[in-house]
N, C-alpha and C positions, 0 to 999 in steps of 0.2 A: 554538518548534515550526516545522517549516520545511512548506512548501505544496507541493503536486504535483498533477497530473492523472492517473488510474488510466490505463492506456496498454491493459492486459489481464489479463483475469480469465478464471482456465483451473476445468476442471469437477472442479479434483484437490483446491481450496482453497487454491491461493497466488493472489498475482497483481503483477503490477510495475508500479509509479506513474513515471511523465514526471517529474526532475525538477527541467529546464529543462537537463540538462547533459546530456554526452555519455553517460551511464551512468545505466539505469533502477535505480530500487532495487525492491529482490523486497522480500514483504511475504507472511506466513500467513495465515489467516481464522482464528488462535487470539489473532492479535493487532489484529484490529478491535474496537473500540470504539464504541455508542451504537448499532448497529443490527448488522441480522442479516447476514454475506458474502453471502448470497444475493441482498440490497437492494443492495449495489454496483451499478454501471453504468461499463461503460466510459466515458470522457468527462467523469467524476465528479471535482467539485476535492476534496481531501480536505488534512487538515492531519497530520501524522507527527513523530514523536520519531526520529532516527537513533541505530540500535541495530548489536549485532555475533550472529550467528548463527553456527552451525554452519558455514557454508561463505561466510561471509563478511558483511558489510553487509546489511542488514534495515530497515526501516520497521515501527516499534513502537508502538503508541497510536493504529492509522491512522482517522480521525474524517472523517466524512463536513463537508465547509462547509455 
């Protein structure tokens, strides 16, 4: 599983994790895992599966550390 920082959580249900590289990966709140999208926090370390979506790379299994 690879580690990221949530960078922004928008009020639509997605949001994009830091992760550490030049390119944020997006992430749905269908694909959070152990708690509810609404308990995210920007700033937040989370751990994620790299996935492929619809319109490209995604953060899958996104788990709160």
């Amino acid at each position: 599983m690879a580690e990221g920082t949530i960078k922004r959580i928008t009020d639509k249900g997605f949001g994009f994790i830091d992760t550490g590289s030049n390119q944020d990966m997006f992430f749905h709140s269908s694909n959070v895992e152990g708690v509810a999208f609404d308990d995210l926090r920007e700033g937040q370390k989370v751990t994620y599966v790299e996935g492929t979506g619809p319109k490209g790379p995604r953060a899958e299994q996104v788990t709160p550390v």
